[in-house]
LOSE-272933 format. One record per residue (C-alpha): residue number from 1; residue in three letters; chain; x, y, z. Coordinates in steps of 0.05 Angstrom, whole numbers. Example, Ala and Ser with C-alpha at 12.3 -4.5 7.8 and 13.67 -1.06 7.14 Angstrom:
! residues 2
k,r,c,px,py,pz
1,Ala,A,246,-90,156
2,Ser,A,273,-21,143
***
This chain:
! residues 401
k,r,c,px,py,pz
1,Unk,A,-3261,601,-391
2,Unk,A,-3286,542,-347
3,Unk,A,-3254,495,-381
4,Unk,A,-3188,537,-372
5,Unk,A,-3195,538,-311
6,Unk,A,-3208,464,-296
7,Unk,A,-3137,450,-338
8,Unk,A,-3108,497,-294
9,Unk,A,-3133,476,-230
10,Unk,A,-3110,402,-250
11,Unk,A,-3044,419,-265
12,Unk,A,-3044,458,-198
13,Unk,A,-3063,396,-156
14,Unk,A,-3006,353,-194
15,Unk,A,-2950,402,-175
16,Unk,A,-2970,400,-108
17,Unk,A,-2972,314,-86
18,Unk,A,-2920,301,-43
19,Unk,A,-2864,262,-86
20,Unk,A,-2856,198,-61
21,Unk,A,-2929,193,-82
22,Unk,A,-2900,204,-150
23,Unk,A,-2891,138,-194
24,Unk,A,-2811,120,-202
25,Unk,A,-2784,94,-255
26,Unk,A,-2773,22,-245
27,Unk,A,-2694,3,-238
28,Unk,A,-2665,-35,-291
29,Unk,A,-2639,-104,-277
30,Unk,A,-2566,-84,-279
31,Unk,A,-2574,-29,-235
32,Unk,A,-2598,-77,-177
33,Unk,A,-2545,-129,-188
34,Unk,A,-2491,-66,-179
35,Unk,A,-2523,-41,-113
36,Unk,A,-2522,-118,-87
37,Unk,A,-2446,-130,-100
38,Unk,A,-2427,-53,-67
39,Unk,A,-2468,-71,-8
40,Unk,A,-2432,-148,-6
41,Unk,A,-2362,-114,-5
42,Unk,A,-2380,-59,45
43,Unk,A,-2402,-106,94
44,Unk,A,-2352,-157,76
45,Unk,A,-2297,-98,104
46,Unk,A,-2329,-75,156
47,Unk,A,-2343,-135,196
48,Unk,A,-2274,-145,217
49,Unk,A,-2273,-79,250
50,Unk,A,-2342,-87,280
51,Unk,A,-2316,-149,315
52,Unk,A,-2253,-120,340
53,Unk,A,-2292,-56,369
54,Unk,A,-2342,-99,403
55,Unk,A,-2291,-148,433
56,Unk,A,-2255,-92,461
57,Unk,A,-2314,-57,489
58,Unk,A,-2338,-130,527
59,Unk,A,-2265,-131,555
60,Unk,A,-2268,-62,580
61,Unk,A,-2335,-69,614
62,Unk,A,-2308,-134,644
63,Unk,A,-2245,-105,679
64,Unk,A,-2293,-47,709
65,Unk,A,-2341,-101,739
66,Unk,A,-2282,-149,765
67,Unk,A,-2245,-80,798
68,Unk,A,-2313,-59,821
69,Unk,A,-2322,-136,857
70,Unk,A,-2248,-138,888
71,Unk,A,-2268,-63,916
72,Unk,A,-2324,-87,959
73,Unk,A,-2308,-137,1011
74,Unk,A,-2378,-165,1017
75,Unk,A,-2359,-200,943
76,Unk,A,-2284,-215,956
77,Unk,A,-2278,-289,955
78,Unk,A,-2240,-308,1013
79,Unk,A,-2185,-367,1001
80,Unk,A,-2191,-424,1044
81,Unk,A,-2142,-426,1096
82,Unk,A,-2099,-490,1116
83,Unk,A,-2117,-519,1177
84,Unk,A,-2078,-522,1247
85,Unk,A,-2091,-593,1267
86,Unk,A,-2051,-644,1264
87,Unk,A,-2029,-713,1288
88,Unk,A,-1969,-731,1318
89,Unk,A,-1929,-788,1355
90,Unk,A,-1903,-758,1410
91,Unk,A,-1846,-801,1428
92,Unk,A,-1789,-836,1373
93,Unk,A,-1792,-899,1366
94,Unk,A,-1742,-954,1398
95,Unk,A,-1699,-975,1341
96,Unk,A,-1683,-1029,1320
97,Unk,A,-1739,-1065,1304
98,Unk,A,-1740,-1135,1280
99,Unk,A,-1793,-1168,1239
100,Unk,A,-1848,-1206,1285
101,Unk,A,-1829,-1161,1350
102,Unk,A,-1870,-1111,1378
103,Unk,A,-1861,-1035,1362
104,Unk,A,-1856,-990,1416
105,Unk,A,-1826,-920,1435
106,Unk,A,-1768,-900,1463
107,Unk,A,-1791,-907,1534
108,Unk,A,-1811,-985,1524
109,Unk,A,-1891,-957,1521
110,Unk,A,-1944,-971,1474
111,Unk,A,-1938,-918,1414
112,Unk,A,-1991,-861,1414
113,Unk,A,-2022,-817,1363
114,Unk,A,-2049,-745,1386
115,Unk,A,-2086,-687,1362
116,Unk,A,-2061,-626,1365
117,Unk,A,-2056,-557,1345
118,Unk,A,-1996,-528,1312
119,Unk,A,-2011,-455,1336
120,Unk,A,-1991,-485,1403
121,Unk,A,-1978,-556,1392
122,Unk,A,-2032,-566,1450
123,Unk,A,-2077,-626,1447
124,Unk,A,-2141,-611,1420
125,Unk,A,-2200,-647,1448
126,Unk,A,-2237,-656,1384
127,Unk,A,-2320,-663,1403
128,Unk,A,-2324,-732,1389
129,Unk,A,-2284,-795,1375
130,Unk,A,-2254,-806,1302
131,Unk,A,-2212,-863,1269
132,Unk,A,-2150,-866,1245
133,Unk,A,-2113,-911,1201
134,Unk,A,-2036,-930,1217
135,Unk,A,-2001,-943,1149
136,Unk,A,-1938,-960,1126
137,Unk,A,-1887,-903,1095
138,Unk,A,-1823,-905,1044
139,Unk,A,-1771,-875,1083
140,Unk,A,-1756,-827,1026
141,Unk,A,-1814,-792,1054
142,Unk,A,-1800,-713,1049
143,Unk,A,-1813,-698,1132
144,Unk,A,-1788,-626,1126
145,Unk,A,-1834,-593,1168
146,Unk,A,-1873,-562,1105
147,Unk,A,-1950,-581,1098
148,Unk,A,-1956,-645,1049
149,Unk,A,-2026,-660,1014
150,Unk,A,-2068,-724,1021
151,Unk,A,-2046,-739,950
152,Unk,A,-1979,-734,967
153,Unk,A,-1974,-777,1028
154,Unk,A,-2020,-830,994
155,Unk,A,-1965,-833,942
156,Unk,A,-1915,-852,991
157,Unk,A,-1953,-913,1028
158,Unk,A,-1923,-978,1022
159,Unk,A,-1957,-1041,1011
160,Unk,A,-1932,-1113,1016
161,Unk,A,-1891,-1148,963
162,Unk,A,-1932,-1197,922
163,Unk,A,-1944,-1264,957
164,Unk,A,-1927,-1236,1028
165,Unk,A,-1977,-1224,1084
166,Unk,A,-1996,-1149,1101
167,Unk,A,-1938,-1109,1103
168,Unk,A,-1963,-1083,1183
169,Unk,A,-1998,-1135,1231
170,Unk,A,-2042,-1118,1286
171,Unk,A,-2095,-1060,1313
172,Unk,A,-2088,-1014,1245
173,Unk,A,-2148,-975,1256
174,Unk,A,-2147,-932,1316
175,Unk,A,-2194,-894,1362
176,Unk,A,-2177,-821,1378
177,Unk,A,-2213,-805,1442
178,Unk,A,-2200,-735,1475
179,Unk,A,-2140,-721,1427
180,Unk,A,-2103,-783,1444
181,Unk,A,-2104,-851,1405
182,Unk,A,-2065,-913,1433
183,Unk,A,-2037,-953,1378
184,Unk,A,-2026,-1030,1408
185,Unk,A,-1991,-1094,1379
186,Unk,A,-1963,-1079,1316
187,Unk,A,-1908,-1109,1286
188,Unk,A,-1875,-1119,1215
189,Unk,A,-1880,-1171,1175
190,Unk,A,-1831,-1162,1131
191,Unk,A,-1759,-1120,1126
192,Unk,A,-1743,-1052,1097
193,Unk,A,-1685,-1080,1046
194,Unk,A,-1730,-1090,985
195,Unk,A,-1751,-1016,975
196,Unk,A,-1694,-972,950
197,Unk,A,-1694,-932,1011
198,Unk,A,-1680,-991,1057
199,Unk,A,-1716,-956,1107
200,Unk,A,-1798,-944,1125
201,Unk,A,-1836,-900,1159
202,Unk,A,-1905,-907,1201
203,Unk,A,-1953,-855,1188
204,Unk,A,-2024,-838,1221
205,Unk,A,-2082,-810,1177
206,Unk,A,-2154,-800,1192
207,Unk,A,-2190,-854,1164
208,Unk,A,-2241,-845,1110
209,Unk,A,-2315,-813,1136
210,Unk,A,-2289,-788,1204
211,Unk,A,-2282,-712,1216
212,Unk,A,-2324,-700,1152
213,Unk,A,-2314,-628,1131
214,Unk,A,-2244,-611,1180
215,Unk,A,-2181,-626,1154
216,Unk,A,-2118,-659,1193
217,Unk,A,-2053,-668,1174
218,Unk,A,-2016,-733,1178
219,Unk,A,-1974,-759,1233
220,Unk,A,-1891,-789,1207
221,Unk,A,-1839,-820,1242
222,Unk,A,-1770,-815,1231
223,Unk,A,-1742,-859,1179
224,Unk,A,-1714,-927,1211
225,Unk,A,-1691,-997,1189
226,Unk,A,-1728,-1058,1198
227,Unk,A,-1688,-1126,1207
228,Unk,A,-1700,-1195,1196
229,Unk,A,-1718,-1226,1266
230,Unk,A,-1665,-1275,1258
231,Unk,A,-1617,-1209,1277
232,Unk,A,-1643,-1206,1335
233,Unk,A,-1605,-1266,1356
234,Unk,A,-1549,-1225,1355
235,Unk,A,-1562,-1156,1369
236,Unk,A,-1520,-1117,1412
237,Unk,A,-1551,-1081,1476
238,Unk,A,-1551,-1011,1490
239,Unk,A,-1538,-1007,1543
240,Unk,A,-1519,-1069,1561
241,Unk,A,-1508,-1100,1629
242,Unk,A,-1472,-1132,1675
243,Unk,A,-1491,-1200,1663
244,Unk,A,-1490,-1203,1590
245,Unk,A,-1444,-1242,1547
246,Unk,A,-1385,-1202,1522
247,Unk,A,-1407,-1210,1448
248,Unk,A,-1461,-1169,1462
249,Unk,A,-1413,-1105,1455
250,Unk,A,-1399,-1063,1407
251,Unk,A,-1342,-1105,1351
252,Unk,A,-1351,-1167,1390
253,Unk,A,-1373,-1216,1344
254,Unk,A,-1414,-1278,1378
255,Unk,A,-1368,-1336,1368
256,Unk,A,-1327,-1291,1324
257,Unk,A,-1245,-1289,1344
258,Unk,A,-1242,-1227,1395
259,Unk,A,-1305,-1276,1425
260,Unk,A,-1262,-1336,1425
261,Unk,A,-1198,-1298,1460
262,Unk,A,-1235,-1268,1513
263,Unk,A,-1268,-1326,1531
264,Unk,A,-1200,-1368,1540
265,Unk,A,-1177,-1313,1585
266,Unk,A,-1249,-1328,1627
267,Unk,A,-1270,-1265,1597
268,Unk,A,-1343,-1281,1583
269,Unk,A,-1387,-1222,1607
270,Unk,A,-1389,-1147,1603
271,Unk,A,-1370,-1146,1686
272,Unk,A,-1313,-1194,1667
273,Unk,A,-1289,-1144,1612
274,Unk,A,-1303,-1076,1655
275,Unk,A,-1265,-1110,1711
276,Unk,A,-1207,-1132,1667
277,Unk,A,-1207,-1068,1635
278,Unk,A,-1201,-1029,1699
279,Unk,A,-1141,-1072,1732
280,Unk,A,-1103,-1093,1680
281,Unk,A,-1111,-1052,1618
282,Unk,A,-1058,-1065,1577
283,Unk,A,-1066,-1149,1586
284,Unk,A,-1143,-1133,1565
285,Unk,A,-1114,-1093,1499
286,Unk,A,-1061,-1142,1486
287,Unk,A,-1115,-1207,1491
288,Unk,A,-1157,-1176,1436
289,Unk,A,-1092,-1165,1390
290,Unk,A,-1075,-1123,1334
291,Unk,A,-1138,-1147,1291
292,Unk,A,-1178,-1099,1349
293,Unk,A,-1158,-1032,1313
294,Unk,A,-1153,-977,1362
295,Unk,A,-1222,-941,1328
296,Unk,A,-1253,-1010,1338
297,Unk,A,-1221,-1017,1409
298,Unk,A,-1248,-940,1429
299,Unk,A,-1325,-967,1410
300,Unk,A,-1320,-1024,1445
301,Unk,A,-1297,-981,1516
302,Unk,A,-1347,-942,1496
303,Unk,A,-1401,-981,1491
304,Unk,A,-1377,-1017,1551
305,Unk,A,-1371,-956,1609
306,Unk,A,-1442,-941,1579
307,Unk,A,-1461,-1008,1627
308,Unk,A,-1524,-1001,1682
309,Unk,A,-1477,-1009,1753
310,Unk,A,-1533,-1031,1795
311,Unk,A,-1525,-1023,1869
312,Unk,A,-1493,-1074,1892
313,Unk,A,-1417,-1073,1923
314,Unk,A,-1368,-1115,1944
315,Unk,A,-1324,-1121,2011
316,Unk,A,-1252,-1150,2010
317,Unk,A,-1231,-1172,2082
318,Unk,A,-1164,-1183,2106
319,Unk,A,-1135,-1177,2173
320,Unk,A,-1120,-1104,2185
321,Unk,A,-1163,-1089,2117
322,Unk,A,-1233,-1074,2092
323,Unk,A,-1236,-1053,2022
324,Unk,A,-1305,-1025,1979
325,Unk,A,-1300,-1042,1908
326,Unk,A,-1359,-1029,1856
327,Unk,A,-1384,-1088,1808
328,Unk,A,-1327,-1066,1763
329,Unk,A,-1268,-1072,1813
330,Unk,A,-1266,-1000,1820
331,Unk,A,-1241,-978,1880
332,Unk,A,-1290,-931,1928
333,Unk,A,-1252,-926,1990
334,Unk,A,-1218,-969,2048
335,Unk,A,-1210,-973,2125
336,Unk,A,-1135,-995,2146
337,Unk,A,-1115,-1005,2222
338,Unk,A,-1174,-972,2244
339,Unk,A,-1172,-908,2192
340,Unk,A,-1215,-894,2140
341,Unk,A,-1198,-870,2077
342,Unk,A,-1237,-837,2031
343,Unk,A,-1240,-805,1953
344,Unk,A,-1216,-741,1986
345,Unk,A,-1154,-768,2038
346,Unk,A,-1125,-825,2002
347,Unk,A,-1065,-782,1992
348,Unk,A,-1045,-806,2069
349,Unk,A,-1039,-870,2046
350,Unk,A,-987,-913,2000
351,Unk,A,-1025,-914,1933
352,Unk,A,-981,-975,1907
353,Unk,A,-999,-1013,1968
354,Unk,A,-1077,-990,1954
355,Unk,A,-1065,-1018,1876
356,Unk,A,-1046,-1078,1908
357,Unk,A,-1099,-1098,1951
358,Unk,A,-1144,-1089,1890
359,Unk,A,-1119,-1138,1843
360,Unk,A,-1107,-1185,1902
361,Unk,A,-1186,-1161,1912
362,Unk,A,-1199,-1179,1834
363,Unk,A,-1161,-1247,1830
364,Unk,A,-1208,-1274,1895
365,Unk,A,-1273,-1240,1864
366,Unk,A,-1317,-1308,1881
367,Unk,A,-1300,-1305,1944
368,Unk,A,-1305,-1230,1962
369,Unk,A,-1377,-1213,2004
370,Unk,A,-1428,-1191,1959
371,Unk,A,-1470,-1128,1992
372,Unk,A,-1531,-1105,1968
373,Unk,A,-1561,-1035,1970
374,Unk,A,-1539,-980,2024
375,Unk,A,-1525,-1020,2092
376,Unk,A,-1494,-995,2160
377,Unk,A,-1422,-1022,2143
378,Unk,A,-1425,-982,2076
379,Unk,A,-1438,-931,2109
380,Unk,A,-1377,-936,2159
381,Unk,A,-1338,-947,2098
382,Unk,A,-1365,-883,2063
383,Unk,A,-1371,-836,2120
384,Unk,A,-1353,-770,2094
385,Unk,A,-1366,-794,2016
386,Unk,A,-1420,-814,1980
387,Unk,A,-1397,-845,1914
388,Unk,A,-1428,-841,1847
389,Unk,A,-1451,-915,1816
390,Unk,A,-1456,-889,1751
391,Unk,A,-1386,-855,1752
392,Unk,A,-1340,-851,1689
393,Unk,A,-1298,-903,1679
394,Unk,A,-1222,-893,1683
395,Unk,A,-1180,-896,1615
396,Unk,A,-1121,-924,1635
397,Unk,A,-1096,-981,1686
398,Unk,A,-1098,-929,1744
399,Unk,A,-1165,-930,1794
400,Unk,A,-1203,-881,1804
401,Unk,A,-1214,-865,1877
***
C-alpha cells in the first residue's frame, strides 16, 4: 500500500510543475532556418512604413514648436532694420570740369560731405569724428533714390586705366566732424570718354574701421562729363560778360567763320555784339549769314542777353541833349530842353528823333562819358524811374525804354 502510494504521490508532484519547467523538445534545424527567413521578410516590409510614420510624427512636432515660438514675442527674432543715416553732398557740382582743374560746387565753394538723417534729412552730429573715403563712380550708377548695398556701390567704383596716375588727385580721405566733412583740392586726372558711360560720378563712403557696428549709406553725385583740360581753352562762359571775346558764345567758334565776320565788322566782344544787336539788328543777322541757322542764331541771343550788366552807364551830351544809355546801348531815359523823359512819358516825345540820338550815341561810344555806380546826375536823369540793369533784352531793332 506504501509503495502505492509513493507511485501515486510521484505522479501527483509531476502533474503539478509549472510547464515551462517542463523539458521541450529541441527544434529541428529546418524549423529554425524557416522562423529566420519569416522574421527577415517581416521586417524587411515593415521598415518602410516605420520610417514614413516616424518622419511624419518629427514634422508634426516641429510645426507645433515653430507656431508655439512665433506665438510668444519674447522668442520672435526681430529683423534688422535699415538704417536712417546717410551722406550727402549738399550742393551739385559746377560742370564742366576739365582734367587738372579744381572741383567745386555750384556756388564756386569747396565741395562738402554731411551726415544726415533721412527721417528728416537733419544733420546728425554723430559722437565722434569718422573718415570717409571720396571715390570715383561709373556714371551708369543706378541713383534712384532706392537703398543700394556696399557690394553694390563697390561694384560701380572706377579705377584708373593701366599706366595712368590715380584716377582722383588730392585730400581722398576725409574727416567728418559734427556731421560735416570738407572735401578740398581734388581734381581728375584723367577724362570720362574711355568708360562706356562717358560720364563719372564722385561718391562718399565711410572708410573702413570707422563707425564700427552703425551703418551709413553712401553719398552720389549726379552723373557729369569730364573734359580734357585742353577744352578749356575754349569753353564757352555761362554767363558770360561784358568783356569777353565774342567766341565765347554759344555757336561762335574761336577763329571759326562767324568769329572771323564779326571781327571785320569790329565785332570782337559780347558788349560789341549786345550793342550791335540792340541798334541794328538786322545788319548783326545779315553779318553772320545764312550758315548762322535761325535755331543756331536763337542760342547765340540767348546765351548772349544771359550777360552780367554791371553798373556802370553811359552819358551822351549834345547841346540841348543828355541821354542815359546802359553798357548795351539800351536806352534808359533822356532830358531835352530842360524836360525829362522817362520809361513812363516818352510818349511826349518824337520816338524817331529818340532812335536817332541813339545810334548817333552808339557810333561815338569811345567818346561817350563813362559813369559808374548811382551818382547825383543819374539820379536827375532817373527821377521818377528806377531802371532794371538786368532787364530783358529787346528782340527786335526797336529800344526798349
Amino acid at each position: 500500500m506504501a509503495a502505492k502510494r509513493l507511485l501515486s504521490n510521484s505522479f501527483s508532484d509531476q502533474a503539478d510543475e509549472p510547464k515551462e519547467k517542463r523539458t521541450r523538445p529541441t527544434p529541428s534545424f529546418t524549423s529554425v532556418i524557416g522562423e529566420a527567413v519569416m522574421d527577415k521578410c517581416l521586417s524587411t516590409a515593415l521598415e518602410p512604413i516605420l520610417r514614413r510614420v516616424v518622419h511624419e510624427e518629427v514634422e508634426r512636432s516641429l510645426r507645433a514648436r515653430i507656431r508655439s515660438f512665433s506665438r510668444s514675442p519674447s522668442l520672435r527674432i526681430q529683423a534688422p532694420q535699415p538704417s536712417t543715416l546717410k551722406l550727402i553732398f549738399p550742393k551739385a557740382l559746377t560742370v564742366p570740369i576739365f582734367t587738372g582743374g579744381k572741383i567745386v560746387d555750384e556756388e564756386s565753394n569747396q565741395l562738402r560731405v554731411l551726415l544726415v538723417d533721412t527721417r528728416g534729412n537733419q544733420t546728425v552730429l554723430f559722437p565722434s569724428p569718422f573718415k570717409v573715403d571720396i571715390v570715383v563712380l561709373d556714371g551708369d550708377f543706378p541713383l534712384d533714390g532706392r537703398n543700394w548695398s556696399n557690394e553694390e556701390f563697390d561694384r560701380y567704383i572706377v579705377k584708373e586705366r593701366t599706366g595712368k596716375r590715380p584716377l582722383l588727385a588730392g585730400e581722398l580721405v576725409v574727416t567728418v566732424r559734427d556731421g560735416v566733412g570738407l572735401i578740398e583740392n581734388i581734381e581728375f586726372t584723367d577724362n570720362s570718354s574711355w568708360i562706356r558711360s562717358r560720364k563719372f560720378r564722385i561718391g562718399a563712403k565711410v572708410a573702413g574701421g570707422s563707425c564700427q557696428g552703425v551703418q551709413i549709406r553712401e553719398a552720389v553725385t549726379e552723373a557729369f562729363v569730364v573734359k580734357d583740360h585742353r577744352g578749356e581753352l575754349y569753353k564757352k562762359h555761362h554767363p558770360p560778360t561784358l568783356g569777353d571775346e565774342v567766341w565765347r558764345l554759344e555757336k561762335i567758334g574761336k577763329d571759326g567763320v562767324f568769329h572771323k565776320r564779326l571781327a571785320s565788322e569790329g565785332v570782337h566782344t559780347v558788349q560789341d555784339f549786345l550793342k550791335m544787336w540792340v541798334v541794328d539788328h538786322a545788319k548783326l543777322r545779315t553779318i553772320l549769314g545764312p550758315a548762322m541757322s535761325e535755331k543756331m542764331w536763337n542760342v547765340t541771343v540767348k546765351h548772349a542777353k544771359t550777360c552780367v550788366m554791371g553798373n556802370k552807364h553811359y552819358v551822351f551830351r549834345g547841346p540841348d541833349y543828355k541821354v542815359l544809355l546802359t553798357p548795351i546801348c539800351q536806352l534808359v531815359n533822356a532830358e531835352i530842353n530842360g524836360s525829362i523823359y522817362t520809361t513812363h512819358n516818352l510818349s511826349d516825345i518824337n520816338r524817331a528823333y529818340l532812335e536817332n540820338l541813339v545810334r548817333k550815341a552808339y557810333a561815338n561810344w569811345c567818346s561817350l562819358e563813362e559813369i559808374e555806380g548811382i551818382s547825383d546826375e543819374i539820379g536827375l536823369l532817373t527821377q521818377g524811374d528806377h531802371p532794371n540793369h538786368q532787364q530783358p533784352m529787346v528782340g527786335s531793332s526797336q529800344y526798349k525804354v
